[in-house]
N, C-alpha and C positions, 0 to 999 in steps of 0.2 A: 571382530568388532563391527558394528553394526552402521550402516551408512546412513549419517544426517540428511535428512530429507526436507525441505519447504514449501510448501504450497505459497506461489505468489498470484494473485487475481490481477490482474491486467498486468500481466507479465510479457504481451507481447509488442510489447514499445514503453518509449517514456520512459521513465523513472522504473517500473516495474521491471521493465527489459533489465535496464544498468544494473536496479537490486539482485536480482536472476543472477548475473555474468559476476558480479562482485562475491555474490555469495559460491558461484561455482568455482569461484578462484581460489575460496578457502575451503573447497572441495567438499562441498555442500548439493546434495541432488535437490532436482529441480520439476516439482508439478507448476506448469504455468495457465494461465485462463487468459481466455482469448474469448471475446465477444463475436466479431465478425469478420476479422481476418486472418481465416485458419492455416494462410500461406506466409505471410509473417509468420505467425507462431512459430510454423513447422522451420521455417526457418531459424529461429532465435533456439530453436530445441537442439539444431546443427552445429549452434555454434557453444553450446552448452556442454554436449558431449566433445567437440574438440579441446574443451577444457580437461575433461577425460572422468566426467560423472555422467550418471541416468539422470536425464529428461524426457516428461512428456507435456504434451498439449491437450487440453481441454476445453472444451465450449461450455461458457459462462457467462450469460445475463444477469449479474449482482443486481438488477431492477428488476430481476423477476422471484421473487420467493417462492413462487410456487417450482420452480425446478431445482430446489436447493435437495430435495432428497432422492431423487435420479441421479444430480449431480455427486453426492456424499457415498452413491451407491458404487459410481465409476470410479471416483476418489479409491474405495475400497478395494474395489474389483486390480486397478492400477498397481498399489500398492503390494495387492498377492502377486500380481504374477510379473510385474519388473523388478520388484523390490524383495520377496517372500518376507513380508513384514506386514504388520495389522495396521500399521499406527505411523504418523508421523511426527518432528520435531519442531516445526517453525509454522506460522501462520501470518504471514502479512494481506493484510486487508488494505489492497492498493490500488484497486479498479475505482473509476471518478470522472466527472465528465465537468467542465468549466460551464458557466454563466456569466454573463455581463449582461444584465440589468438593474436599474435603477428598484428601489424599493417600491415608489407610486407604482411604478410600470412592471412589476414582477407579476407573470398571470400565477392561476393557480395551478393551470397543469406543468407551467416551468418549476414550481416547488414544490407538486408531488413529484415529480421525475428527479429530480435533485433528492427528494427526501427516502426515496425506494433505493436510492443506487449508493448516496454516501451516509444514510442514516440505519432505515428499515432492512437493507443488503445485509451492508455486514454484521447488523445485531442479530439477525436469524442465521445466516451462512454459519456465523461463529457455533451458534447455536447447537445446527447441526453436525459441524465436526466433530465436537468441544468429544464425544466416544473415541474418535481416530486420533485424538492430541494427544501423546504422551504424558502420561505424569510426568512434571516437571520439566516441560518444554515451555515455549515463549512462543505469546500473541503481540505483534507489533500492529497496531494500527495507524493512519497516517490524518494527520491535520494540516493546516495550515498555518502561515506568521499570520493572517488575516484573522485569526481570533485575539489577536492579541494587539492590532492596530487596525484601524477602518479607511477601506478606500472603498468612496462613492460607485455601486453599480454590485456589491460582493454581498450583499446583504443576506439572499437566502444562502449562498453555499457556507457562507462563514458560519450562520445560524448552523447547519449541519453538524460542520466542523467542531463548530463547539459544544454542541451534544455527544458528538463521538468522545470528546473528552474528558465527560462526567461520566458515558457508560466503562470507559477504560477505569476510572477508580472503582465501578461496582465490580466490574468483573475481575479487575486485582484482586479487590476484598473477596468474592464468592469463589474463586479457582484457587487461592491461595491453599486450599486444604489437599489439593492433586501437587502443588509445588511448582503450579504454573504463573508464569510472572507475565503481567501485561501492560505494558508503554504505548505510546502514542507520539509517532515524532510529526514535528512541525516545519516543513521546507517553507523558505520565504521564495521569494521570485526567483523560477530558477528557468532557462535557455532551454525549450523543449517546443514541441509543437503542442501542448494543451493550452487550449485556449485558442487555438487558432495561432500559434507559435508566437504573441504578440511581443511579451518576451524577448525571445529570441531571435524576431527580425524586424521590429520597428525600434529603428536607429533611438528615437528620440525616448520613448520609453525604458530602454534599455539603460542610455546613459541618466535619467531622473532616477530608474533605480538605484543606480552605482551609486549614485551621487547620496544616496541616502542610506548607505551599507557600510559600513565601519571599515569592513576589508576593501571597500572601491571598486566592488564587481559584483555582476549578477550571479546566480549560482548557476554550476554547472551539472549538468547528471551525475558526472563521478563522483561531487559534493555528496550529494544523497545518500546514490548505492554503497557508496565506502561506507557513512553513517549507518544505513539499513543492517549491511555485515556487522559490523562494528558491536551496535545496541544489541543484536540477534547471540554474540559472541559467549562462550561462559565468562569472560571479564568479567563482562555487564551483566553477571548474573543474578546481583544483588540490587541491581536498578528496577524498580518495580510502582505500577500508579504512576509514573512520571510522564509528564510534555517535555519533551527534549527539542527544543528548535532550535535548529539547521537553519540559518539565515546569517550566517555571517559578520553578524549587527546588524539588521534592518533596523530601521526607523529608532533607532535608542533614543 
């Protein structure tokens, strides 16, 4: 029997870390991408195999397209000789970098850097694996509650976000014929360090969010990576084209 394998992009913290560990739990192997801290990574790959699957680490700029097929080639090269397999089974597209700017005051290099890394990233990365994807495996990409409510200063990355989730129905519609299914979940405010952890440790933000979340708390990472596992699952194998947000009740 052949070992499930997931490419996760900014795998080496955050929400991407928790997806990694949650999905190694249901004993799922682990490629994770790591920007610039390849001693995290190598860490988070130690505690992947204490789970008792293969992970590795790899260096990935999602705002650089031009190394998406160097990278697709390691992808390859990985996959023969930890795996002896061509091909993998999961793709989550979870590497992303926060903004807090106002709309007047958005410059334009803050939203081409936003627009390279949560827009033009993963429409081309996909692009390139889309050969190493299994027929009939699953693309998970990740959005935001902020396309679906407006808080002053989210303007460009929401815009992002929200193009991530009309290309998620083309590419349901276009991969449908390989038997690959693709979703896009949506976390509302969740206790992490993105963003500058504002979240997570400004007292007073914390409790406005609660206060405006159905279940009376901010999300947590296991919120997510459970979710991550979960949608990724054959259950949810017939969930397809869909925004699934993870928030708790935000803002109802």
């Amino acid at each position: 029997m052949k070992q499930t394998i997931a490419i996760v992009t900014g795998g080496s913290r955050g929400l991407g870390k928790n997806a990694a560990l949650k999905l190694a739990a249901r004993g799922v192997s682990i490629i994770l991408t790591y920007n610039s801290k390849q001693q995290e990574a190598q860490d988070v790959v130690r505690e992947l195999e204490l789970k008792g699957v293969k992970a590795v680490a790899i260096q990935l700029n999602v705002g650089e397209s031009a190394s998406f097929a160097a990278f697709t080639a390691e992808v390859k090269q990985q996959l023969h000789d930890v795996w002896q397999r061509d091909s993998f089974d999961y793709l989550v597209n979870n590497a992303g970098i926060g903004l807090d700017a106002s709309y007047e005051k958005t410059t334009e290099a803050q939203f081409d850097e936003l627009m390279n890394i949560h827009l033009k990233g993963p429409f081309f990365l996909t692009q390139h694996l889309l050969p190493l994807i299994k027929n009939g495996g699953r693309i998970l990409n990740v959005s935001t509650g902020l396309t679906r409510f407006a808080f002053p200063g989210k303007a460009a990355y929401a815009t992002m976000k929200g193009a991530m989730e009309v290309l998620t129905k083309y590419q349901a519609k276009e991969l449908g014929e390989r038997g690959i299914s693709v979703n896009i979940i949506a976390p509302g405010a969740i206790a992490t360090d993105f963003g500058g952890g504002v979240v997570r440790d400004n007292e007073q933000v914390n409790k406005a969010i609660a206060e405006h979340t159905a279940l009376g708390r901010v999300g947590q990472p296991d919120d997510i990576g459970d979710a991550i596992a979960a949608i990724l699952s054959d259950e949810m194998g017939w969930a397809n084209a869909q925004r699934i947000e993870v928030s708790g009740g935000m803002m109802l």
